[in-house]
Biopython code that builds the backbone (N, CA, C, O; Angstrom):
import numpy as np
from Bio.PDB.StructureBuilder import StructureBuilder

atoms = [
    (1, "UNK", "N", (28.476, 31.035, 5.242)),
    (1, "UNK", "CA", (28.953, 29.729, 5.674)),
    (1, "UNK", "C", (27.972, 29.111, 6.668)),
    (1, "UNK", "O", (27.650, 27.931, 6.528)),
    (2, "UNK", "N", (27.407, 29.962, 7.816)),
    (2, "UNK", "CA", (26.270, 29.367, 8.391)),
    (2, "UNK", "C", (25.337, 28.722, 7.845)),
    (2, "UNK", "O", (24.952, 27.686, 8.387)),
    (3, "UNK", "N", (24.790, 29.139, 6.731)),
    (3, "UNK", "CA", (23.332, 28.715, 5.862)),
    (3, "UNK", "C", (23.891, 27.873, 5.841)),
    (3, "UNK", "O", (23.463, 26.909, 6.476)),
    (4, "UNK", "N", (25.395, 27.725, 4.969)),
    (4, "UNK", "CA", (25.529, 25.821, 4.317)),
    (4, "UNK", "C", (25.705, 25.179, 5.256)),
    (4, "UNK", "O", (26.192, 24.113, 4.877)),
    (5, "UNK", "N", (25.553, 25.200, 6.677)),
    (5, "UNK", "CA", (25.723, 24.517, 7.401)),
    (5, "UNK", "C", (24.637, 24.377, 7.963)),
    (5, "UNK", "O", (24.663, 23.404, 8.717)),
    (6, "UNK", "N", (23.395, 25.061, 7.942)),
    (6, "UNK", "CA", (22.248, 24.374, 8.350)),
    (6, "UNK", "C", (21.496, 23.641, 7.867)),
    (6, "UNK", "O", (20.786, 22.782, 8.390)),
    (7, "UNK", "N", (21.700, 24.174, 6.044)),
    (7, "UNK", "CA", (21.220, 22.985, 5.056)),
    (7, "UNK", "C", (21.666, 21.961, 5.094)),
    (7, "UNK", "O", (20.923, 21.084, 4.654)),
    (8, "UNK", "N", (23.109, 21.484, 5.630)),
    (8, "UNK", "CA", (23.610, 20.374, 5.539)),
    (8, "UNK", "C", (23.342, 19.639, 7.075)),
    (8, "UNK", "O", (23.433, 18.415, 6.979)),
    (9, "UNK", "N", (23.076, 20.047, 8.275)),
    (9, "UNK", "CA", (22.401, 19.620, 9.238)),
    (9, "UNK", "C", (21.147, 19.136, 8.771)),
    (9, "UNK", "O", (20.991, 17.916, 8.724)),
    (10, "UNK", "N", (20.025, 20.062, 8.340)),
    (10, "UNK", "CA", (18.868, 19.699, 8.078)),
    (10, "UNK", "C", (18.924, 18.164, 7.150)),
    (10, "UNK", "O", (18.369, 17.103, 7.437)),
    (11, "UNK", "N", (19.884, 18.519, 5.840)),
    (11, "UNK", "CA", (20.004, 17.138, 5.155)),
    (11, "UNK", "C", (20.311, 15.701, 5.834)),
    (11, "UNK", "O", (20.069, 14.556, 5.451)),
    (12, "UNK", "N", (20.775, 16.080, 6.692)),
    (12, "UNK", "CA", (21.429, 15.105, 7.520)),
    (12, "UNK", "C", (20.238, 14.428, 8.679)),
    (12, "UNK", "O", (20.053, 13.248, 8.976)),
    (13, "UNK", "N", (19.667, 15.451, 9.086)),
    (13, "UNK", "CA", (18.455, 15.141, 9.340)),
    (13, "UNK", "C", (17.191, 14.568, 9.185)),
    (13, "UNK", "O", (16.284, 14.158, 9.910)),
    (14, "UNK", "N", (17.455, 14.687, 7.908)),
    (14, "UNK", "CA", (16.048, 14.077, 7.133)),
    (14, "UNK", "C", (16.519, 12.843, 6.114)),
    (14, "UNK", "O", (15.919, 12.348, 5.160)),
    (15, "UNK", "N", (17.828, 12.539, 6.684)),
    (15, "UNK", "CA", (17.772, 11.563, 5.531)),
    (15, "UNK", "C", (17.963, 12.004, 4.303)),
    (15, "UNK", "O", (18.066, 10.842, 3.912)),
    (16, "UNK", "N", (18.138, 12.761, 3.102)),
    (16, "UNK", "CA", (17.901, 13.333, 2.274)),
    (16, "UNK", "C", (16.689, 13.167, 1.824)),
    (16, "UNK", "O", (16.448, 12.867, 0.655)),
    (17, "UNK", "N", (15.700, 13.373, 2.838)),
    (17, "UNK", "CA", (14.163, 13.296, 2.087)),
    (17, "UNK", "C", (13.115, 14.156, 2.065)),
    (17, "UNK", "O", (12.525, 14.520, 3.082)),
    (18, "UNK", "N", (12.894, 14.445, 1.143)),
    (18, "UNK", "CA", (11.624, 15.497, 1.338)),
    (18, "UNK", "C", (10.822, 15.730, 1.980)),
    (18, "UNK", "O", (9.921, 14.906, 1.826)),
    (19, "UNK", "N", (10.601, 16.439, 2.676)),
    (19, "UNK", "CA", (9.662, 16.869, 3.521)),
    (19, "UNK", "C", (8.266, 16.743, 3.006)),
    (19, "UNK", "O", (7.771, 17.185, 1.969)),
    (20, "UNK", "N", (7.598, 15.831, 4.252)),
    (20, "UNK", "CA", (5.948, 15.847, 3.563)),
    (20, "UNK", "C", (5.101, 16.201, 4.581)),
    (20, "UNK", "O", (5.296, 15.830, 5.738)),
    (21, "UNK", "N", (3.845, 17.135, 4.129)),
    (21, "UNK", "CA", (3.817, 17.364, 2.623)),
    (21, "UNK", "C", (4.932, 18.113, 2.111)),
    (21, "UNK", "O", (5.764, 18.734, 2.772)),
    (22, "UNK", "N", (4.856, 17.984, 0.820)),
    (22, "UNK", "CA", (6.276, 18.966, -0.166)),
    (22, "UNK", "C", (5.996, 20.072, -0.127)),
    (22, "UNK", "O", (4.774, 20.080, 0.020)),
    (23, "UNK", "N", (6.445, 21.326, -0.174)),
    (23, "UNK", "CA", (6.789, 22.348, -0.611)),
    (23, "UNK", "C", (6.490, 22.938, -1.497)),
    (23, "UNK", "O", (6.235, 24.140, -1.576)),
    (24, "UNK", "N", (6.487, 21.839, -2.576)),
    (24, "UNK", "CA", (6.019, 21.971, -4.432)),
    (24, "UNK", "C", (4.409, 21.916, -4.079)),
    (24, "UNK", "O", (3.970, 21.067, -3.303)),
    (25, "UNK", "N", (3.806, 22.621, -4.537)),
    (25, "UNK", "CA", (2.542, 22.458, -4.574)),
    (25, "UNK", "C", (1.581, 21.409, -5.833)),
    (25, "UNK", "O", (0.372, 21.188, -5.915)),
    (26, "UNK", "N", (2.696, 20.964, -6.646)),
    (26, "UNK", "CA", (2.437, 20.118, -7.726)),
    (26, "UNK", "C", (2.415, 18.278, -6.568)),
    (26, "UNK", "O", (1.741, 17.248, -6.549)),
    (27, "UNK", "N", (3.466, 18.793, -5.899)),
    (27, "UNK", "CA", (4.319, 17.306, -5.408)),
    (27, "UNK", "C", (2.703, 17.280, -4.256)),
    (27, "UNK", "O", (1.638, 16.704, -4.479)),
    (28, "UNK", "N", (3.127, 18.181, -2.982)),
    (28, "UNK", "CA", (2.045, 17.983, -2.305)),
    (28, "UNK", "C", (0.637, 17.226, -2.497)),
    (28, "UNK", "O", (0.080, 16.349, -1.837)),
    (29, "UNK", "N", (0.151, 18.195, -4.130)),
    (29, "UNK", "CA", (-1.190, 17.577, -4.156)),
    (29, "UNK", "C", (-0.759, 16.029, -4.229)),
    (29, "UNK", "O", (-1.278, 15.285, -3.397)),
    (30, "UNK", "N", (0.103, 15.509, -5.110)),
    (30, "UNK", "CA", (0.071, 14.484, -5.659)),
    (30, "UNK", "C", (0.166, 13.408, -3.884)),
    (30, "UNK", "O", (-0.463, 12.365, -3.706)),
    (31, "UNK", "N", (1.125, 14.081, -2.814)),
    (31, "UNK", "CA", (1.305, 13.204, -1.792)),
    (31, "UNK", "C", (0.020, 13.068, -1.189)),
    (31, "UNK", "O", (-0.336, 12.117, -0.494)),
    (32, "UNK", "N", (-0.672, 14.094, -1.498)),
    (32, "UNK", "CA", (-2.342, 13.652, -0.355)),
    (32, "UNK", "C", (-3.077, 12.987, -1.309)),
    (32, "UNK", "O", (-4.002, 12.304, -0.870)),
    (33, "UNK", "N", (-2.869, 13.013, -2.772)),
    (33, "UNK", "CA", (-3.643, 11.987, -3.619)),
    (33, "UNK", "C", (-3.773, 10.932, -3.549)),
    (33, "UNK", "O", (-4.825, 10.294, -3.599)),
    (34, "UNK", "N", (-2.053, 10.338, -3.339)),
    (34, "UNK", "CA", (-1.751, 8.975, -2.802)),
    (34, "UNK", "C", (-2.159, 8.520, -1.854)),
    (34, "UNK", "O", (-2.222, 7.292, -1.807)),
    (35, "UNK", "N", (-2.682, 9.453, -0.505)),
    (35, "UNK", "CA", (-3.592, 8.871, 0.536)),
    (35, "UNK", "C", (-4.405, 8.540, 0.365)),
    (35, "UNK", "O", (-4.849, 7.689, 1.136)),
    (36, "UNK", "N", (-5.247, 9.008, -0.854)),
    (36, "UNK", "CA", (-6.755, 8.595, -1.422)),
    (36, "UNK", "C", (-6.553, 7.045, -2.541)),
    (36, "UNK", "O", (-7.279, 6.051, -2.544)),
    (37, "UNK", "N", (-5.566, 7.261, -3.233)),
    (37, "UNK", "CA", (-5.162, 5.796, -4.083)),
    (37, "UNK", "C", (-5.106, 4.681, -3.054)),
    (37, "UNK", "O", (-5.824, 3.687, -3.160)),
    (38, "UNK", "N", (-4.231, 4.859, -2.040)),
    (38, "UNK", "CA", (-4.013, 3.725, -0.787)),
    (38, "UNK", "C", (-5.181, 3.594, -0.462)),
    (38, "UNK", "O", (-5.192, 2.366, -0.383)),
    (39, "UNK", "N", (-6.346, 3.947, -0.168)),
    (39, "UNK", "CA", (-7.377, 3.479, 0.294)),
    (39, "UNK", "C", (-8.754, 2.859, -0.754)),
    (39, "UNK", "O", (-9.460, 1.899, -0.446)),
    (40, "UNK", "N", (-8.891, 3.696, -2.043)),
    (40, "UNK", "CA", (-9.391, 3.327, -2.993)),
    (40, "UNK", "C", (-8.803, 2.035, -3.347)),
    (40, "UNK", "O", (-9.611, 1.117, -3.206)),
    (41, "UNK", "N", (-7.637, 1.675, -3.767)),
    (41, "UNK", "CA", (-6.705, 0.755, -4.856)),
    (41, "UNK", "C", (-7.510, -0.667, -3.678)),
    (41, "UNK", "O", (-7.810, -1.548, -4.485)),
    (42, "UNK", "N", (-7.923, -1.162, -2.246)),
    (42, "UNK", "CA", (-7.941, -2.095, -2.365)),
    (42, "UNK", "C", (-9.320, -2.484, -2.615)),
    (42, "UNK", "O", (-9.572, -3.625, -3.002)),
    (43, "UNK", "N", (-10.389, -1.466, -2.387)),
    (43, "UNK", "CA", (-11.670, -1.535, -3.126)),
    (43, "UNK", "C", (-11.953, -2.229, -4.408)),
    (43, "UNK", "O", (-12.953, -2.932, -4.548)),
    (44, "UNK", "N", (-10.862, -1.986, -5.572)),
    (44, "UNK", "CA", (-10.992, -2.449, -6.565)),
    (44, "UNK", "C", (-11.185, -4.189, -6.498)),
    (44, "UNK", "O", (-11.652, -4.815, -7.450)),
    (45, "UNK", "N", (-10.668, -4.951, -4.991)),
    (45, "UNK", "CA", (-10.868, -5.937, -4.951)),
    (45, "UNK", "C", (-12.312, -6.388, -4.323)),
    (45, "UNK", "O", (-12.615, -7.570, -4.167)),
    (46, "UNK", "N", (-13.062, -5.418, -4.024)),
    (46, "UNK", "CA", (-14.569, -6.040, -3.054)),
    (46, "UNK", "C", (-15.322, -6.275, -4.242)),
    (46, "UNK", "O", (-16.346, -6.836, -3.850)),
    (47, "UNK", "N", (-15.375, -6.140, -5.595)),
    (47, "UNK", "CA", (-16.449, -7.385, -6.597)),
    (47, "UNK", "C", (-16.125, -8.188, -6.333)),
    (47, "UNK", "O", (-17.028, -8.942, -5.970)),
    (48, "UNK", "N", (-14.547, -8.851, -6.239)),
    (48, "UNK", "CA", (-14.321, -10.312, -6.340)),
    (48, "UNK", "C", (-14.810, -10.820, -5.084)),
    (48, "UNK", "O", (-15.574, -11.783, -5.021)),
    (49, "UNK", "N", (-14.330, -10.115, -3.968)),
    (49, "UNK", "CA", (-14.797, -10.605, -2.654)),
    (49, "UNK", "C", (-16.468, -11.313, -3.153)),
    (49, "UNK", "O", (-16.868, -12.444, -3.433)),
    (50, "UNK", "N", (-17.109, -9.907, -3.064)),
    (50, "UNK", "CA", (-18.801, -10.261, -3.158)),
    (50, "UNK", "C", (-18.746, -11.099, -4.028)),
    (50, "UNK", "O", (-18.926, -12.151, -3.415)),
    (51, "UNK", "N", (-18.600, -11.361, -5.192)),
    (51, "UNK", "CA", (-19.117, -12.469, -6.022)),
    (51, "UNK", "C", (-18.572, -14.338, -5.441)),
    (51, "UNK", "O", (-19.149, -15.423, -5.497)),
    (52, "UNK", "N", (-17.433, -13.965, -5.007)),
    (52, "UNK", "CA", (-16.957, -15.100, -4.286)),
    (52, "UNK", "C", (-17.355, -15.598, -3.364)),
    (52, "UNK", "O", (-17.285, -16.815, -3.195)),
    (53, "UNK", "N", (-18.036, -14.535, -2.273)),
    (53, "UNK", "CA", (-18.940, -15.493, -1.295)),
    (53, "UNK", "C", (-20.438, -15.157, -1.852)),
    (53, "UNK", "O", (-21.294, -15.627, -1.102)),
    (54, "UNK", "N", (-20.894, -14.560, -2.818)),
    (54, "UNK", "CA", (-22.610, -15.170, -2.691)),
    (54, "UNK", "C", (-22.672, -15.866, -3.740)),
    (54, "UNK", "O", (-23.815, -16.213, -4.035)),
    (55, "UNK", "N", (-21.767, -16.238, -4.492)),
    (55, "UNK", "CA", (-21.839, -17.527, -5.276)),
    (55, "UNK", "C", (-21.472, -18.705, -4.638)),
    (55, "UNK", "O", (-21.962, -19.821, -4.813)),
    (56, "UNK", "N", (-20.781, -18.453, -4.057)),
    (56, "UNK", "CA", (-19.841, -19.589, -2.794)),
    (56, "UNK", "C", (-19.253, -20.539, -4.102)),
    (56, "UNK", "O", (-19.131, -21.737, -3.849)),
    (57, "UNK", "N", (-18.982, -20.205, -5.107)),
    (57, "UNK", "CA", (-17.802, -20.258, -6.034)),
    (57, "UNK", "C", (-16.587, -19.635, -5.807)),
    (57, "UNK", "O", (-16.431, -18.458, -5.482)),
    (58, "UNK", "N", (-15.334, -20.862, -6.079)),
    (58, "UNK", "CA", (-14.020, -20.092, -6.290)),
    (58, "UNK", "C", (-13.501, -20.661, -7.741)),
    (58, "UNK", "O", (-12.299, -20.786, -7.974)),
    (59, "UNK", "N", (-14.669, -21.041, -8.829)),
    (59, "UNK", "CA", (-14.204, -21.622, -10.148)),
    (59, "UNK", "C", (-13.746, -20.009, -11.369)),
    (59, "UNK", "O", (-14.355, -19.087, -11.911)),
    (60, "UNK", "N", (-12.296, -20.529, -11.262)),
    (60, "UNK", "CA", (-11.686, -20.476, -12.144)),
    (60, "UNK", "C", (-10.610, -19.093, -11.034)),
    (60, "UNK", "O", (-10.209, -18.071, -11.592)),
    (61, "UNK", "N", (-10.474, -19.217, -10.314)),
    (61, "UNK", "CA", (-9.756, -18.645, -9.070)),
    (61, "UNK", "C", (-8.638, -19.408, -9.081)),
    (61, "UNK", "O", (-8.712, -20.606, -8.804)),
    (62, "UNK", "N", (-7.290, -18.723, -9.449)),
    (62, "UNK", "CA", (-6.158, -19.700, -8.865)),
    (62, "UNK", "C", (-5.630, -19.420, -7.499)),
    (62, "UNK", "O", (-4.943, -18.400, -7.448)),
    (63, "UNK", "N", (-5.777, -20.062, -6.396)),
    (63, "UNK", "CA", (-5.628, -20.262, -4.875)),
    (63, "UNK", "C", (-3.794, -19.646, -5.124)),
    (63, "UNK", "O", (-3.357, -18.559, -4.748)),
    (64, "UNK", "N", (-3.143, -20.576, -5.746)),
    (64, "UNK", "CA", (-1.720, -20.028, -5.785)),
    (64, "UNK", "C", (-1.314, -18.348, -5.943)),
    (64, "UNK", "O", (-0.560, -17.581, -5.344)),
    (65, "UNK", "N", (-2.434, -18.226, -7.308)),
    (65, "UNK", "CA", (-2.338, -16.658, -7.433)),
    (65, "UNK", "C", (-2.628, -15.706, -6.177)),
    (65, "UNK", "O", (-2.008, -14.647, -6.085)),
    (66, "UNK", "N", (-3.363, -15.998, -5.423)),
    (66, "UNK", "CA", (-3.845, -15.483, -4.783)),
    (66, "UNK", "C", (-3.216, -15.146, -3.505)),
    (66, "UNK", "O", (-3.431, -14.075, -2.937)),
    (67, "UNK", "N", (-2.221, -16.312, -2.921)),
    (67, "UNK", "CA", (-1.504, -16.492, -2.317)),
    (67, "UNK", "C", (0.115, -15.642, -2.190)),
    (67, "UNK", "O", (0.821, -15.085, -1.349)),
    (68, "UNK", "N", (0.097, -16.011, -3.704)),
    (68, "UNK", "CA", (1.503, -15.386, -4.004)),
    (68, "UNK", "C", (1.469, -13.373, -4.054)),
    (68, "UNK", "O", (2.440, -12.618, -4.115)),
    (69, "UNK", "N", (-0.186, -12.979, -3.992)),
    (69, "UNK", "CA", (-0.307, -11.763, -4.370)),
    (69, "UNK", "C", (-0.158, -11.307, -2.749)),
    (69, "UNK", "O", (0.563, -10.405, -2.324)),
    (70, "UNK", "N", (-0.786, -11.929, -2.199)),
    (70, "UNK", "CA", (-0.816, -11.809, -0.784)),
    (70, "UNK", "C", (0.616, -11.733, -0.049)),
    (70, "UNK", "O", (0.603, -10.801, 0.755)),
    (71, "UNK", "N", (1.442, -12.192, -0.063)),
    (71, "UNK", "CA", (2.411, -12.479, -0.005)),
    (71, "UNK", "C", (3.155, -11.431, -0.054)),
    (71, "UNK", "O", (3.669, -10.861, 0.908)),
    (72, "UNK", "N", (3.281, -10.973, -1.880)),
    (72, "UNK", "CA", (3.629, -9.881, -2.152)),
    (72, "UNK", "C", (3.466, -8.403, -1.469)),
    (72, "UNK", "O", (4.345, -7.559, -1.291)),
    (73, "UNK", "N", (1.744, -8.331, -1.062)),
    (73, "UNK", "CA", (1.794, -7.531, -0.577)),
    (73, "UNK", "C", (2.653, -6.923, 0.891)),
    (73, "UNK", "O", (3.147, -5.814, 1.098)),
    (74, "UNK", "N", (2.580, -8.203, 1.805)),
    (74, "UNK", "CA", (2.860, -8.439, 3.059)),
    (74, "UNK", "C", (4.504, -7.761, 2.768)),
    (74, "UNK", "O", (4.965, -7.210, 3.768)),
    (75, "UNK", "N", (5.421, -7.747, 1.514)),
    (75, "UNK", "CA", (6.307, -7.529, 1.782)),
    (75, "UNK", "C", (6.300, -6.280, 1.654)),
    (75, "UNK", "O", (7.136, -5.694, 2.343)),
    (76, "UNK", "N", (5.390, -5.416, 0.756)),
    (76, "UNK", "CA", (6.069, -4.281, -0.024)),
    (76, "UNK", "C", (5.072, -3.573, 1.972)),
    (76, "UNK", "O", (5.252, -2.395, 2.281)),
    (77, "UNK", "N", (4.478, -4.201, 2.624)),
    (77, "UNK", "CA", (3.958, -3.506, 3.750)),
    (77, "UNK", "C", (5.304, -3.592, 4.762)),
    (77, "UNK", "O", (5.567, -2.584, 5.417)),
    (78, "UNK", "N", (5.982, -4.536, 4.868)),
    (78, "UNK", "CA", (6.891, -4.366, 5.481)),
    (78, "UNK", "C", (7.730, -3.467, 5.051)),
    (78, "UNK", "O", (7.931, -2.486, 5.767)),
    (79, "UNK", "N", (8.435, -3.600, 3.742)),
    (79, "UNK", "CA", (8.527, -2.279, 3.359)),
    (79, "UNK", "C", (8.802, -0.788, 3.834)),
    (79, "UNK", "O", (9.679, -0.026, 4.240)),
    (80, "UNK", "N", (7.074, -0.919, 3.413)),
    (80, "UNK", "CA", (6.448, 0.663, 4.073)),
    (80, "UNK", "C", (6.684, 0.820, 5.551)),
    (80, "UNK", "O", (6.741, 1.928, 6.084)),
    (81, "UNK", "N", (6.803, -0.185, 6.124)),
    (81, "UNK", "CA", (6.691, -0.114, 7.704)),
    (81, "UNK", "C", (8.015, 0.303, 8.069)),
    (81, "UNK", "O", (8.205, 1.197, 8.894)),
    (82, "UNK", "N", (8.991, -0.349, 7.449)),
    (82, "UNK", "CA", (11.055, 0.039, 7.643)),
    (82, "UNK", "C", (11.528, 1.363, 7.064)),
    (82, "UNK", "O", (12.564, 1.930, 7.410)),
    (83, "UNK", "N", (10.433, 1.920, 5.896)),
    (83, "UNK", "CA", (11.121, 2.803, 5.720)),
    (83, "UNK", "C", (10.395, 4.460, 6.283)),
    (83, "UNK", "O", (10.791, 5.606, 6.072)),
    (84, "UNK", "N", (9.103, 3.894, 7.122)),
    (84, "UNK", "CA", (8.072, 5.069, 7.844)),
    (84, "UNK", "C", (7.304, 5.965, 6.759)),
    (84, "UNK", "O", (7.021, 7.159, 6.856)),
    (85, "UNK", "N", (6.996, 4.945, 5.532)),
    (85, "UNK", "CA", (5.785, 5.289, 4.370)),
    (85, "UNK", "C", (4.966, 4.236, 4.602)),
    (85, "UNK", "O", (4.968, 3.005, 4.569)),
    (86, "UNK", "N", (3.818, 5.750, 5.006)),
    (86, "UNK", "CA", (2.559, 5.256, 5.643)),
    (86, "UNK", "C", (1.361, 5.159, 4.122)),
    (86, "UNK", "O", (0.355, 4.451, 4.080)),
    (87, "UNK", "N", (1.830, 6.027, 3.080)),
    (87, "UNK", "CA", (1.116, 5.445, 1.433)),
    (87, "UNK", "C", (1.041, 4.218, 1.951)),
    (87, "UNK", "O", (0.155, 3.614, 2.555)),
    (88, "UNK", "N", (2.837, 3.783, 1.387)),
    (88, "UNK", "CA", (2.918, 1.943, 0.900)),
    (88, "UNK", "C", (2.175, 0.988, 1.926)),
    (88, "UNK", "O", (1.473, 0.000, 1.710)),
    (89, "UNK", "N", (2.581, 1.642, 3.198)),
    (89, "UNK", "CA", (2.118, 0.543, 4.518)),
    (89, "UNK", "C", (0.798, 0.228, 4.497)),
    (89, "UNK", "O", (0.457, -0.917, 4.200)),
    (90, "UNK", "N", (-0.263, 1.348, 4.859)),
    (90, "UNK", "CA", (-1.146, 1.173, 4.708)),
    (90, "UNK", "C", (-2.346, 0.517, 3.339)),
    (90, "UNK", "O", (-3.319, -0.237, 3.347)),
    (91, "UNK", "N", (-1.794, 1.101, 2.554)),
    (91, "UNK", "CA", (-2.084, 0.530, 1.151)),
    (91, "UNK", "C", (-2.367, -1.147, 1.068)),
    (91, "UNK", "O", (-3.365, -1.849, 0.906)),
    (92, "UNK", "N", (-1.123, -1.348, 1.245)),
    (92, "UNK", "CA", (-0.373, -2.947, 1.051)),
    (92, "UNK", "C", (-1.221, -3.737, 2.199)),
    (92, "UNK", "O", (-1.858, -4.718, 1.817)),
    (93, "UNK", "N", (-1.266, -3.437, 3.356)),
    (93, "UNK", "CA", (-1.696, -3.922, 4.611)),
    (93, "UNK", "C", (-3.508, -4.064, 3.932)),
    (93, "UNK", "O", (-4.183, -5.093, 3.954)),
    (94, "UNK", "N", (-3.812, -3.096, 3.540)),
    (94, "UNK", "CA", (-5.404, -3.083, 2.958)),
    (94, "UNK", "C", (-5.240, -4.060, 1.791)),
    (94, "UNK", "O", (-5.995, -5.021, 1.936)),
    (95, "UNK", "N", (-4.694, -4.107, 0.973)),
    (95, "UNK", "CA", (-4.498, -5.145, -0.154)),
    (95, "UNK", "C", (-4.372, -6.879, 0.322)),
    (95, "UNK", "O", (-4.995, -7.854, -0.098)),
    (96, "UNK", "N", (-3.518, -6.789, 1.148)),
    (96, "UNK", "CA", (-2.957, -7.852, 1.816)),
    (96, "UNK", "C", (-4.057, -8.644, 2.528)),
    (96, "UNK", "O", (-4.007, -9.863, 2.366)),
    (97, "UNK", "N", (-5.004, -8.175, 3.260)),
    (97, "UNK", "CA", (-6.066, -8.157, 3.807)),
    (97, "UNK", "C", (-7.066, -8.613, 3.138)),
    (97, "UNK", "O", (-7.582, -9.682, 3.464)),
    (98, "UNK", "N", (-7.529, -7.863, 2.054)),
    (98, "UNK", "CA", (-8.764, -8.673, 0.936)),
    (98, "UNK", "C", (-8.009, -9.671, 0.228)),
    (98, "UNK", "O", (-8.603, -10.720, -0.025)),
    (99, "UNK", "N", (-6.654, -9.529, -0.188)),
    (99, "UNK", "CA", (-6.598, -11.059, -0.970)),
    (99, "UNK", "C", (-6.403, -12.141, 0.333)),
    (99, "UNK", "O", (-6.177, -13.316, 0.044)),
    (100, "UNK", "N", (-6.462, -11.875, 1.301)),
    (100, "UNK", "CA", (-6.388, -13.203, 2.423)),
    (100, "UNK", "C", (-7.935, -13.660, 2.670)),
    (100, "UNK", "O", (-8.190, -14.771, 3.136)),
    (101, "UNK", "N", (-8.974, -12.695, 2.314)),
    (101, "UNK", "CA", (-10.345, -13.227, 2.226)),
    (101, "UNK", "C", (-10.195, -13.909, 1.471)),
    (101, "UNK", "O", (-10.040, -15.111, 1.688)),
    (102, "UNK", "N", (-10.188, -13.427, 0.426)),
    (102, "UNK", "CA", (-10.113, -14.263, -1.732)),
    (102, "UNK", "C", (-9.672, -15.521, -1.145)),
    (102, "UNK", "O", (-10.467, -16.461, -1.135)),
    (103, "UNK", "N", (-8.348, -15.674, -0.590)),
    (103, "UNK", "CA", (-7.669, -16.764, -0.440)),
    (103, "UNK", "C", (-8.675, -17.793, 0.589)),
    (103, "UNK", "O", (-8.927, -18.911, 0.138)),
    (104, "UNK", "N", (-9.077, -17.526, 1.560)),
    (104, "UNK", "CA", (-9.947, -18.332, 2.391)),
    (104, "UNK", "C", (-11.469, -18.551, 1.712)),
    (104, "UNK", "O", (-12.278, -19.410, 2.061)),
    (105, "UNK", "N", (-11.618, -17.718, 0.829)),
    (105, "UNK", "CA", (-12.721, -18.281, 0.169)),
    (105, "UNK", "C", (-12.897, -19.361, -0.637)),
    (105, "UNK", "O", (-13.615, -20.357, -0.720)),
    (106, "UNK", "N", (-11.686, -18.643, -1.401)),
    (106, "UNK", "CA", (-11.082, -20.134, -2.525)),
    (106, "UNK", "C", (-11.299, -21.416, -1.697)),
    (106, "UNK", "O", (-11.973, -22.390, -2.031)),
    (107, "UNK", "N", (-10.537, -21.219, -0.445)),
    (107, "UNK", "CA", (-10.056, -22.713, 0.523)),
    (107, "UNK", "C", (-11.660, -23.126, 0.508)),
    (107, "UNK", "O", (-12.166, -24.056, -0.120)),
    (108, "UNK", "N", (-12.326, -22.155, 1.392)),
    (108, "UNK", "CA", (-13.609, -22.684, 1.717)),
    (108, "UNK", "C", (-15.096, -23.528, 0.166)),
    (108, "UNK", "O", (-16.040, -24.319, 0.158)),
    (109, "UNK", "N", (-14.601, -22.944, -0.482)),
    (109, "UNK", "CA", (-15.681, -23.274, -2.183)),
    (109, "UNK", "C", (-14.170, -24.053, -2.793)),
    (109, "UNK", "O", (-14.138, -24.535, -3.925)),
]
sb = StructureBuilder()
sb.init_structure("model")
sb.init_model(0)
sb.init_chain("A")
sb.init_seg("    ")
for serial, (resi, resn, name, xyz) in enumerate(atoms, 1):
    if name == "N":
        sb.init_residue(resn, " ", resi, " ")
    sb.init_atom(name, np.array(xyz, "f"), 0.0, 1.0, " ", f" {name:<3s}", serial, name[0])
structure = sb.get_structure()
């Protein structure tokens, strides 16, 4: 009867949430992977950056799109920030960040 009562403290404790890193050694890798995706994933945006300012073109750039992605991000960072996932937060906050260049570039060309 003790045990179920510390498992159910502990649950109670944590929120019902897994402990990170996990336990699972499948899950784990995958949670420190995601530290590496969050930081890679907003890279995928520095061509557009570079081509956008040394062309000092924003043709065929939709300003709205760009805006609305931004946007998006800002929420899913808040998000991350309410629920103390530092993946999403950080991620989003890095995303959020290069499309607000994109976006001031657009403005500026």
């Amino acid at each position: 009867m003790n045990g179920f009562h510390h498992l159910r403290a502990r649950a109670r404790a944590t929120r019902g949430l897994e402990p990170f890193p996990s336990r699972n050694k499948m899950k784990r890798f995958l949670d420190y992977l995601m530290y590496g995706v969050g930081i890679l994933a907003p890279l995928a945006l520095v061509p557009q950056i570079l081509q956008l300012y040394t062309t000092k073109s924003g043709v065929g750039l939709s300003i709205s799109t760009w805006i609305l992605l931004t946007m998006v991000n800002i929420m899913w960072a808040i998000y991350g920030f309410v629920h103390k996932d530092n993946h999403i937060f950080f991620a989003n906050i890095l995303i959020a960040l290069f499309n607000s260049v994109i976006v001031v570039g657009v403005l500026m060309y």
